[in-house]
Backbone as CSV, one residue per row, in Angstrom:
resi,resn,N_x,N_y,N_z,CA_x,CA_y,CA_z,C_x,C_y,C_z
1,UNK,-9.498,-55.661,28.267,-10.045,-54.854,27.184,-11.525,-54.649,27.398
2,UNK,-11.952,-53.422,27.431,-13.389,-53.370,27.702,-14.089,-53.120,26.026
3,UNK,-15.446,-53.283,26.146,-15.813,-52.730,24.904,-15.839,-51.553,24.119
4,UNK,-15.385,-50.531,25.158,-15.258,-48.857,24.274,-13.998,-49.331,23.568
5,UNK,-12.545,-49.605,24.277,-11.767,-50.007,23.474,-12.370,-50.518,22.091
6,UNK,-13.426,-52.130,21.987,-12.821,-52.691,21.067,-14.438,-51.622,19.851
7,UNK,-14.816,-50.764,20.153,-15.409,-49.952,20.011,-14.977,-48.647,18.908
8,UNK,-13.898,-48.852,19.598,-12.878,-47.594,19.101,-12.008,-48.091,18.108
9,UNK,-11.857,-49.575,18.204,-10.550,-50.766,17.227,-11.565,-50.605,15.162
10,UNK,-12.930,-50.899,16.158,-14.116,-51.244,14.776,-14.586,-49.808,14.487
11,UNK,-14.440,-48.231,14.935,-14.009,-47.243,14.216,-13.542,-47.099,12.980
12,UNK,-11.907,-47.369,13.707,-11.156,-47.069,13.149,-10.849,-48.615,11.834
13,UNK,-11.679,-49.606,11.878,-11.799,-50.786,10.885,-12.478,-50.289,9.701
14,UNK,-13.949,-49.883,10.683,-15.211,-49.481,9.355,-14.653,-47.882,8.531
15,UNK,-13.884,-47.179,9.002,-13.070,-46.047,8.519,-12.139,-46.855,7.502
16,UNK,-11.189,-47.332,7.867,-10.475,-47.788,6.494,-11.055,-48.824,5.243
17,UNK,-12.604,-49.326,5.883,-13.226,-50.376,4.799,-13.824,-49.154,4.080
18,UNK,-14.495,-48.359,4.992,-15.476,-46.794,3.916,-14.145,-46.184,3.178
19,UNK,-12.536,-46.327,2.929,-11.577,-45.395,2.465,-11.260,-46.478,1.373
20,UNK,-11.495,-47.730,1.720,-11.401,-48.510,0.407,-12.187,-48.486,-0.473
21,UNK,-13.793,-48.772,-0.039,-14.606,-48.760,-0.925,-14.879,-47.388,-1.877
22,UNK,-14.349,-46.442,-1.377,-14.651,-44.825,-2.166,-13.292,-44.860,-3.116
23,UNK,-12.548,-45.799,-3.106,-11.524,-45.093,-3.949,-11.474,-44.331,-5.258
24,UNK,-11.581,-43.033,-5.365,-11.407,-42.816,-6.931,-10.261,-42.785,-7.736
25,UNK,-10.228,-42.147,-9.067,-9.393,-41.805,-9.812,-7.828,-41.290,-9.396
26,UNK,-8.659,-40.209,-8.093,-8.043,-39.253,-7.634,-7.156,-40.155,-6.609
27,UNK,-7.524,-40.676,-5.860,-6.763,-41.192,-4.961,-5.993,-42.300,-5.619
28,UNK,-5.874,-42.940,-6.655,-4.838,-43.405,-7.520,-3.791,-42.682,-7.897
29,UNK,-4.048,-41.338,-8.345,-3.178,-40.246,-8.539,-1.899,-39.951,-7.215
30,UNK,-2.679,-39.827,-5.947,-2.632,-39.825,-4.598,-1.464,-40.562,-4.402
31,UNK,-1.565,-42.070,-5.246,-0.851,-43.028,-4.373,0.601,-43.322,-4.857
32,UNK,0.699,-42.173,-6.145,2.606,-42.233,-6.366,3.385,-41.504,-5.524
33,UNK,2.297,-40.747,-5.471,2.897,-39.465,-4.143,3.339,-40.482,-3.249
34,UNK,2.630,-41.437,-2.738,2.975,-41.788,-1.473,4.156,-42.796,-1.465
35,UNK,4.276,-43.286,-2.723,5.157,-44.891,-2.746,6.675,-44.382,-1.777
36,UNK,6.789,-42.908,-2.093,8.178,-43.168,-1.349,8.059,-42.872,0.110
37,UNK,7.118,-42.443,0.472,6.977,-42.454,2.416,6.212,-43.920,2.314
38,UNK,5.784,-44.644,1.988,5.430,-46.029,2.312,6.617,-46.921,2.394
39,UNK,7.639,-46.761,1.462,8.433,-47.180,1.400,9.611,-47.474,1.961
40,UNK,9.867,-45.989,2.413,10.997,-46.250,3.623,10.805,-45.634,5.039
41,UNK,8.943,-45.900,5.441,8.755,-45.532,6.579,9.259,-46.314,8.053
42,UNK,9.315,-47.802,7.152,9.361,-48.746,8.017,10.856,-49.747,7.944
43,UNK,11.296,-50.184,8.270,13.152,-50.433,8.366,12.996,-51.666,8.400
44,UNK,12.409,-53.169,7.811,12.563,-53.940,8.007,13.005,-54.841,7.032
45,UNK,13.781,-55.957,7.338,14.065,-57.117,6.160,14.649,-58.528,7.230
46,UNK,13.626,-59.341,7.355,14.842,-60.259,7.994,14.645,-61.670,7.442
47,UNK,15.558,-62.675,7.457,15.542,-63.605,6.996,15.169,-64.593,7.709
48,UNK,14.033,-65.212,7.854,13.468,-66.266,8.695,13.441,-67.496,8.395
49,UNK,14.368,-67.540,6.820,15.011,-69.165,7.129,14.494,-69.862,5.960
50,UNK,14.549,-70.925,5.290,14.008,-71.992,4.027,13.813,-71.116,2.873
51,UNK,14.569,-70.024,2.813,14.403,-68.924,1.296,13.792,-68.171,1.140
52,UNK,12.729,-67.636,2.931,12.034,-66.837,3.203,12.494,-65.470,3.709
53,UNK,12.189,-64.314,3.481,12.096,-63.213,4.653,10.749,-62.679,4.335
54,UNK,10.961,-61.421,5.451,9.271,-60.955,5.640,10.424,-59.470,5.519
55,UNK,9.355,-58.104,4.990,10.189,-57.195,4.820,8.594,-56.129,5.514
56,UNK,8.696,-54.718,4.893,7.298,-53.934,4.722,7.260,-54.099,3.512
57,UNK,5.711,-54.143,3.485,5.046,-54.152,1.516,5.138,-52.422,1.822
58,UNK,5.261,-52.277,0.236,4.655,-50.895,-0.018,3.896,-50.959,-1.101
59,UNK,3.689,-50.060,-1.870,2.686,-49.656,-3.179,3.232,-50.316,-4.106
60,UNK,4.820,-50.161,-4.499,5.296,-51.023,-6.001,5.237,-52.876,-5.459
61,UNK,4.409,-53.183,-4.358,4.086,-54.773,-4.519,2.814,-55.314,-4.757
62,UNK,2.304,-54.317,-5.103,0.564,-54.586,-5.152,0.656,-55.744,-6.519
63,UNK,1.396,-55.936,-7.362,1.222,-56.346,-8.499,1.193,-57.667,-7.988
64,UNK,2.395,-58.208,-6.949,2.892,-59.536,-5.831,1.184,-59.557,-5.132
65,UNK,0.839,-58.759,-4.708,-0.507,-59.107,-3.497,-1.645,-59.440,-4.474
66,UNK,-1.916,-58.743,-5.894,-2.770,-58.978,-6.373,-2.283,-60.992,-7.189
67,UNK,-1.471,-61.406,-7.199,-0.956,-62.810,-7.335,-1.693,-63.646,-6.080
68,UNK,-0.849,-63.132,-5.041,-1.046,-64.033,-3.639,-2.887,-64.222,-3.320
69,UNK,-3.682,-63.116,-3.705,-4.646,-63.580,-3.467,-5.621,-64.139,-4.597
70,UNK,-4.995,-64.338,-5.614,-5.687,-64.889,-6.983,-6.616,-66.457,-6.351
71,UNK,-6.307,-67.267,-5.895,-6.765,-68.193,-5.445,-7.731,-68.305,-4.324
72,UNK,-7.582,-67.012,-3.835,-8.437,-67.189,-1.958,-10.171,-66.863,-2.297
73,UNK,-10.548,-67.840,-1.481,-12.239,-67.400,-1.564,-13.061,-67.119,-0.820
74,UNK,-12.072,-67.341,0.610,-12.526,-67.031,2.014,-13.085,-65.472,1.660
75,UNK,-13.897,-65.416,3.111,-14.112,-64.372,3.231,-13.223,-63.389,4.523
76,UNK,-12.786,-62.802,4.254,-11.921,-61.451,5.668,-12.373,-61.219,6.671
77,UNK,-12.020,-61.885,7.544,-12.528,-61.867,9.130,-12.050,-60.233,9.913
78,UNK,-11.629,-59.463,8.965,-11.336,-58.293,9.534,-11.911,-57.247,8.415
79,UNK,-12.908,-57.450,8.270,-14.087,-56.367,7.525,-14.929,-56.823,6.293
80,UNK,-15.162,-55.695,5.576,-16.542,-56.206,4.791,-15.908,-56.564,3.300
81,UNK,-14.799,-56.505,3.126,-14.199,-56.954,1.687,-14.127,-58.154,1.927
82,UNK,-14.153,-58.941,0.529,-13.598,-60.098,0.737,-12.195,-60.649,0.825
83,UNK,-11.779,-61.338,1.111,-10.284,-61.965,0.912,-9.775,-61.717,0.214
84,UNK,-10.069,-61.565,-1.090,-9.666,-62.080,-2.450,-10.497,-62.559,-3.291
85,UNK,-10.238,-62.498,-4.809,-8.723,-62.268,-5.212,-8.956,-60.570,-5.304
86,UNK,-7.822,-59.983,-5.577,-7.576,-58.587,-5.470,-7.483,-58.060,-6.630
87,UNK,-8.083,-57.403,-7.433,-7.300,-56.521,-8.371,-6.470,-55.598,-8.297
88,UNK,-5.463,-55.180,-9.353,-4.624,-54.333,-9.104,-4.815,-52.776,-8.042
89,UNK,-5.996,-52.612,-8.565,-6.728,-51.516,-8.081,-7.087,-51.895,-6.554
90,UNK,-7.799,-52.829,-6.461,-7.748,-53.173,-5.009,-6.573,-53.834,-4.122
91,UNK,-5.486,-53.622,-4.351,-4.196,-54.197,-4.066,-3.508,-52.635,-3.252
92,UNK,-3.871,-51.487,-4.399,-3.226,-50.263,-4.563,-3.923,-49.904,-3.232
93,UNK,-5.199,-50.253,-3.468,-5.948,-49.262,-1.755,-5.639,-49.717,-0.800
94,UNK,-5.899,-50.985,-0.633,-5.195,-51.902,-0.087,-3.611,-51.375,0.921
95,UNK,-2.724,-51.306,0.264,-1.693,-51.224,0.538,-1.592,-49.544,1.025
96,UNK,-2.329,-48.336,0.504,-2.350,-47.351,0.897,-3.057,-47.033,2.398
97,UNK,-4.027,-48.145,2.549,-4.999,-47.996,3.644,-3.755,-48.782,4.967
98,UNK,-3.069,-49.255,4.797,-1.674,-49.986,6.043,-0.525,-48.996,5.630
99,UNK,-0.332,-47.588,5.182,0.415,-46.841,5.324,0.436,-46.422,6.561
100,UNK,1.912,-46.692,7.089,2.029,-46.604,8.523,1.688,-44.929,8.990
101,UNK,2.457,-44.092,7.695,2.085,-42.766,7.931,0.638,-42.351,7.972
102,UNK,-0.058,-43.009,7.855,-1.244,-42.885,7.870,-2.255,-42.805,9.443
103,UNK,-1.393,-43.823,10.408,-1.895,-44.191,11.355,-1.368,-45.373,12.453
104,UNK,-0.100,-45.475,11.414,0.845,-46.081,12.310,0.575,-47.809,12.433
105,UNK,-0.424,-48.004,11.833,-0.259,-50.018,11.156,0.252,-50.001,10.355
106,UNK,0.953,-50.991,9.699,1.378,-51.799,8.551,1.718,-52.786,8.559
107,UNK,1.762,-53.476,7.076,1.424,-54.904,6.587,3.027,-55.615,6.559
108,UNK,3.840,-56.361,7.023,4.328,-56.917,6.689,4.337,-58.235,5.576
109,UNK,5.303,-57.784,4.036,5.007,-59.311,3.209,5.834,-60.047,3.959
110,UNK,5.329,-61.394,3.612,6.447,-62.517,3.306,6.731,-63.381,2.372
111,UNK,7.742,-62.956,1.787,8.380,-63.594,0.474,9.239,-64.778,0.130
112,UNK,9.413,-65.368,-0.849,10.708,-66.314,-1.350,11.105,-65.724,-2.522
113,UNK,12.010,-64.752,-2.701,11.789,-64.583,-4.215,11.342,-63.307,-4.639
114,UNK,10.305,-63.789,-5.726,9.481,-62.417,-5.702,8.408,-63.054,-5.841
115,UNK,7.675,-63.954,-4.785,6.214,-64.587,-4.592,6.494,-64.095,-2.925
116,UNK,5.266,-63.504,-3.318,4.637,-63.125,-1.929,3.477,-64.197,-1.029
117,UNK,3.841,-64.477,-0.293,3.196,-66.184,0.240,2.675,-65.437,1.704
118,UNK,2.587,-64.398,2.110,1.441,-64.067,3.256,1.772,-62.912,3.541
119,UNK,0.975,-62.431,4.703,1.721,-60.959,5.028,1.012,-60.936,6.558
120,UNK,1.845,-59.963,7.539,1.458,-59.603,8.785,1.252,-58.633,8.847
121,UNK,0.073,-58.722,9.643,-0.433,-56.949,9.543,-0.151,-56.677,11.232
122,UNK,0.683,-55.205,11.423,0.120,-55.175,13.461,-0.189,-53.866,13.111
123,UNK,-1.053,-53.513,14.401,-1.750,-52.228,14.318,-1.763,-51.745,15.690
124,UNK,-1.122,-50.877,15.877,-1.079,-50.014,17.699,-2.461,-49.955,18.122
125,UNK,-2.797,-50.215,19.051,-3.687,-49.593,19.810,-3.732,-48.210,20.965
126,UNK,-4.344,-47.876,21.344,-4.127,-47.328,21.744,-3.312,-46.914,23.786
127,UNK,-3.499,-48.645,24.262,-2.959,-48.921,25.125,-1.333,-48.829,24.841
128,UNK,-0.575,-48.765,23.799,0.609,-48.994,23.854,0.963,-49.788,23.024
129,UNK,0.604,-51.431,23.426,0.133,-52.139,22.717,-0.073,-52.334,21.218
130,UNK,0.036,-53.472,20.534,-0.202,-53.646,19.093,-1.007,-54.962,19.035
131,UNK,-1.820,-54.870,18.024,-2.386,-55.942,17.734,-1.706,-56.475,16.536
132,UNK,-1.493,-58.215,16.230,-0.798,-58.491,15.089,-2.031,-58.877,14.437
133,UNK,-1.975,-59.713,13.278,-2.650,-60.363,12.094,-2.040,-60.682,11.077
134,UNK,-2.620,-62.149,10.418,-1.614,-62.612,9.550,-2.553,-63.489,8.615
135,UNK,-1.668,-63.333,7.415,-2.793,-64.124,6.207,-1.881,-64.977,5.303
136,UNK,-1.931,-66.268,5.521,-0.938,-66.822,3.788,-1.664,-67.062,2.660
137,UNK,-1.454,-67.363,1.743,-1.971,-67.945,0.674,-2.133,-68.709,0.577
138,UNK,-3.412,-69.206,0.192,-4.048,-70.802,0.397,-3.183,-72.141,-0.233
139,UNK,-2.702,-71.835,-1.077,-1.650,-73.247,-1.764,-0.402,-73.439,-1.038
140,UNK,-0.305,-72.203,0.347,1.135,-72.375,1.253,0.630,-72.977,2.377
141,UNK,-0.614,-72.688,3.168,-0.903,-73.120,4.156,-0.903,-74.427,4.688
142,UNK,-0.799,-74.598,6.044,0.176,-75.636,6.512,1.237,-76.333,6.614
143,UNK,2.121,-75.371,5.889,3.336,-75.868,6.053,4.710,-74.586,7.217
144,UNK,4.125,-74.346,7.928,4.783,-73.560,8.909,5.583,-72.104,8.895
145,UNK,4.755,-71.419,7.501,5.081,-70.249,7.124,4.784,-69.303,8.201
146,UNK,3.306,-69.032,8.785,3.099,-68.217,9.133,3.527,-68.049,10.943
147,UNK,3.979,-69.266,11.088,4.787,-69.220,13.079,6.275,-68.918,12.889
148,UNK,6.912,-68.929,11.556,7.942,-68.563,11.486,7.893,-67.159,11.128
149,UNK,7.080,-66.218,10.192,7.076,-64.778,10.190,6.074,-64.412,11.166
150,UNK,5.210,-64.779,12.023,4.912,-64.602,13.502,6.251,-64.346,14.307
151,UNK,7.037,-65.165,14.778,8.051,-65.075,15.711,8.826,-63.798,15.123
152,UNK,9.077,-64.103,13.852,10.105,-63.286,13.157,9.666,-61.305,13.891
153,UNK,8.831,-61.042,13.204,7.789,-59.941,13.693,7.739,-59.831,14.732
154,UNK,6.808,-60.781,15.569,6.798,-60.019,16.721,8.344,-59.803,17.825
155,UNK,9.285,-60.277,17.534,10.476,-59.930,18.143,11.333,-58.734,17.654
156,UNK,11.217,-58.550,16.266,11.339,-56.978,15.784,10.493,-56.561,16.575
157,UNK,9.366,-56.368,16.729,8.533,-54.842,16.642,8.784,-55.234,18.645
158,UNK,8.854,-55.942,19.204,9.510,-55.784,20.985,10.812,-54.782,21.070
159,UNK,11.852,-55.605,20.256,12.614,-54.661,20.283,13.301,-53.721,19.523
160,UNK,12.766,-53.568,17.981,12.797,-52.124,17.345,12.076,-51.296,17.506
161,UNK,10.571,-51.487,17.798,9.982,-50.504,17.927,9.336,-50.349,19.519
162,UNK,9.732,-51.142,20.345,9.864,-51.190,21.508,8.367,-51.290,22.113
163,UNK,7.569,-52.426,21.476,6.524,-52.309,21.355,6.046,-53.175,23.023
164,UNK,5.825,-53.104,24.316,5.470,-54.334,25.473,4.903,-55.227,24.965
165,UNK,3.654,-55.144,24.607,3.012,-56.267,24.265,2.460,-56.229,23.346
166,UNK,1.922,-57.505,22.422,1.798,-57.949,21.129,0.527,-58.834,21.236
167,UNK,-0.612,-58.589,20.614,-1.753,-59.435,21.033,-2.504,-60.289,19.779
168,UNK,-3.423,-61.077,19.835,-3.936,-61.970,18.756,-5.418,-61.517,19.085
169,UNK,-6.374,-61.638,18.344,-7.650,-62.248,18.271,-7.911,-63.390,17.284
170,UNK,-8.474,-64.812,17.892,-8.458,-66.067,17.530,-9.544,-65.951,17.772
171,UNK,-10.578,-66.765,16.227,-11.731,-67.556,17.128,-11.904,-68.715,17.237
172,UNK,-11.992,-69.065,18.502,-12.226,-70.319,19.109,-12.228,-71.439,18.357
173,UNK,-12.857,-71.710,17.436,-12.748,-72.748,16.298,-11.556,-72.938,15.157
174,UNK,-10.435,-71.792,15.520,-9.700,-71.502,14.565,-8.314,-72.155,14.849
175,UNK,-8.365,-73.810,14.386,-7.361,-74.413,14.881,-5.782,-74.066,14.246
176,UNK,-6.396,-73.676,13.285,-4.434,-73.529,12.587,-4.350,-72.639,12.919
177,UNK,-4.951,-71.613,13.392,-4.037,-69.987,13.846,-3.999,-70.358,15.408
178,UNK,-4.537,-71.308,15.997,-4.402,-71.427,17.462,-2.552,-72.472,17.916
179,UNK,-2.664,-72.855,16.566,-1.482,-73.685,16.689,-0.273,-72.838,16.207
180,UNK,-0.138,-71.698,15.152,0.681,-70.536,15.181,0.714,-69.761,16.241
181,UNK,-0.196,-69.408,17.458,0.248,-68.654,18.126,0.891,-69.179,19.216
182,UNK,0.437,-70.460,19.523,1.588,-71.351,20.269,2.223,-71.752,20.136
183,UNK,3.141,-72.102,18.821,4.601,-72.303,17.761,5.206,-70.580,17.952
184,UNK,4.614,-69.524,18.031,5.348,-68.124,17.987,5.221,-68.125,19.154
185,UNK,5.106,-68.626,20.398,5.550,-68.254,21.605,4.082,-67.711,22.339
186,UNK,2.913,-67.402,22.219,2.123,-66.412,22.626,1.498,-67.002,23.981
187,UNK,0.477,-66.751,24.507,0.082,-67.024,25.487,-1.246,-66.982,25.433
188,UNK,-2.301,-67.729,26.088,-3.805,-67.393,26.514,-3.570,-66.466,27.463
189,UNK,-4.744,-65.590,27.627,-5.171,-64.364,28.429,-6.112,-64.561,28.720
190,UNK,-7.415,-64.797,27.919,-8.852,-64.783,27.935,-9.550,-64.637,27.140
191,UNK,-10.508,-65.239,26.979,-12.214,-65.783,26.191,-12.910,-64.255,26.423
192,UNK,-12.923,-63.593,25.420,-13.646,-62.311,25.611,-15.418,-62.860,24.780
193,UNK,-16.345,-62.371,25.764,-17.730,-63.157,25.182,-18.170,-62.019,23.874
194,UNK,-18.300,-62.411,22.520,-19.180,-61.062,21.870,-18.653,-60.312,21.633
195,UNK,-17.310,-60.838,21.295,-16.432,-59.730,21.331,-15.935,-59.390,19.992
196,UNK,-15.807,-60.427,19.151,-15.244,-59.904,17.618,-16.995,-60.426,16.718
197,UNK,-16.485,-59.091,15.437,-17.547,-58.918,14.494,-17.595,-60.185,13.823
198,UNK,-19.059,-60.351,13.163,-18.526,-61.489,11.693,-18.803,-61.090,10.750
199,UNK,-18.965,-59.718,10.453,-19.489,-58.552,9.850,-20.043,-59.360,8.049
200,UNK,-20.966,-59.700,8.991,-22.141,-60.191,7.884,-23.109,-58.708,7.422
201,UNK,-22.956,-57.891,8.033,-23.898,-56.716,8.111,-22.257,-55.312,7.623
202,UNK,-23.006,-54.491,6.746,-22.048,-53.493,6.981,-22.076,-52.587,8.354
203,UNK,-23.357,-52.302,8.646,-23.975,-51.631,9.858,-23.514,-52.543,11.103
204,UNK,-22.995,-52.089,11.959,-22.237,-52.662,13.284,-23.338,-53.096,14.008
205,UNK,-24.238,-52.109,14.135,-25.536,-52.150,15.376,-26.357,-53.364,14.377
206,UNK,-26.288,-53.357,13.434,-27.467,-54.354,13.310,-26.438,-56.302,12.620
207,UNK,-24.778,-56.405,13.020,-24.241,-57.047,12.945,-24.469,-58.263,13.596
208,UNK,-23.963,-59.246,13.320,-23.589,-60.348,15.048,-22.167,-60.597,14.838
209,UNK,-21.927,-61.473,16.478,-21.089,-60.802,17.276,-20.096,-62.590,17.534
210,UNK,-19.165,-62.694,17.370,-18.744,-63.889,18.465,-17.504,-63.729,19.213
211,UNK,-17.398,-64.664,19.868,-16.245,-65.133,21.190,-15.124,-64.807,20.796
212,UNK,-14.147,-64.490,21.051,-12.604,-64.368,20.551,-11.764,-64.829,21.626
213,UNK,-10.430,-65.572,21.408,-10.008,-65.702,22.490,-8.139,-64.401,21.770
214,UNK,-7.945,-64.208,23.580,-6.834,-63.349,23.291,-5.795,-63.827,23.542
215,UNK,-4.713,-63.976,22.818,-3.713,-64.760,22.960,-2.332,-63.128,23.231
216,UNK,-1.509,-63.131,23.962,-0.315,-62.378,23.882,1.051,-62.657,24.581
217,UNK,2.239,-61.861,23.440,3.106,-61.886,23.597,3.823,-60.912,24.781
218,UNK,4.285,-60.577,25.611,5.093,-59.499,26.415,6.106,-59.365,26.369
219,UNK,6.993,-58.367,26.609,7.979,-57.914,26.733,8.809,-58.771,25.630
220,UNK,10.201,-58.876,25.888,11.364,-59.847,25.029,11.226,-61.372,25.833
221,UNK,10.102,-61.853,26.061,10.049,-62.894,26.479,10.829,-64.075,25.117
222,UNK,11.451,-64.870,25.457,12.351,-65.893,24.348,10.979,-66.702,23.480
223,UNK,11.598,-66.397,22.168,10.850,-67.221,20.732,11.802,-68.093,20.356
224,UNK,11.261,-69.611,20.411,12.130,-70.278,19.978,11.887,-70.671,18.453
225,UNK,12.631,-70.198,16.909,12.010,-70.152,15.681,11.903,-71.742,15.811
226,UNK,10.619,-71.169,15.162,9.575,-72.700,14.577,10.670,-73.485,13.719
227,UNK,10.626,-74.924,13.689,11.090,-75.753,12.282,10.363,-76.251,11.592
């Protein structure tokens, strides 16, 4: 991956953070229109086991996402919003901004029920390629949710959407997602230097910068589900 790529990734990032932050009236209006192409753009439901599946969110779950992040205080390692918690309103943009029709990412939930306990996000690149991402809810974490809708995912999207390869950005210090991507099967690639934002800055050029390491999946290589 060179840097125009990841150049072109933080584009198309700071584009959907500037489509969140403008939301008006209007684009609320916007977003009934959309519930039914959000809805059945994407074909998924599978059952990954202990009372879980992971499906696509659409627009009528924002009410579930604005729950799941009631507790989080982190801040979003993938732009300038915070984590959480979400309001309804920010749930709605939210969920409109991972309309696959939009650009071809979307969010996978994962549910028990009707509690939404994390979600996976993958996003094509433009190599072919997809990048995944994944978030639980802080009162679930550590207990092996997110290597089980990891595996789950990335073996759909190999072979439904016939995707080669499936990639991570980890940073280096990030021991529980380093231990999900090696419970979902993934692989080291390489320590890219300066390579992911910590977007302390809205402005990119006047941001800083750290290490990421790249972890990926290929082809239908075998996932053995996590226990």
């Amino acid at each position: 991956m060179e840097r125009s790529s990841n150049e072109e990734r933080l584009s198309l990032k700071n584009a959907h953070a500037a489509v969140l932050a403008n939301v008006t009236s209007q684009h609320e209006l916007l977003a009934a229109a959309a519930i039914e192409s959000l809805d059945d753009s994407v074909e998924l439901d599978l059952d990954i086991g202990s009372g879980m599946h992971v499906r696509a969110l659409a627009i009528k779950d924002a009410a579930m996402l604005v729950d799941a992040t009631s507790r989080e205080s982190a801040a979003a390692l993938w732009g300038p919003r915070p984590a959480g918690p979400y309001s309804l309103h920010d749930a709605q943009a939210a969920l409109l901004a991972w309309d696959p029709a939009a650009g071809g990412q979307f969010s996978v939930g994962i549910l028990r029920g009707q509690q939404l306990l994390g979600a996976v996000g993958l996003m094509p690149d433009h190599s072919g390629s997809s990048e995944l991402a994944y978030w639980i809810r802080p009162e679930q974490r550590g207990r092996g949710i997110a290597s089980r809708a990891v595996s789950a995912t990335t073996l759909w999207a190999h072979r439904s959407l016939a995707v080669p390869r499936i990639w991570l950005e980890i940073h280096p210090g990030n021991g529980p997602s380093l231990r999900v991507a090696q419970r979902a099967g993934y692989h080291f690639e390489q320590r890219l230097s300066q390579h992911c934002r910590d977007w302390v800055h809205e402005d990119a050029d006047h941001d800083s910068w750290h290490d990421c390491l790249i972890w990926a999946h290929v082809g239908d290589r075998a996932i053995e589900r996590p226990h």
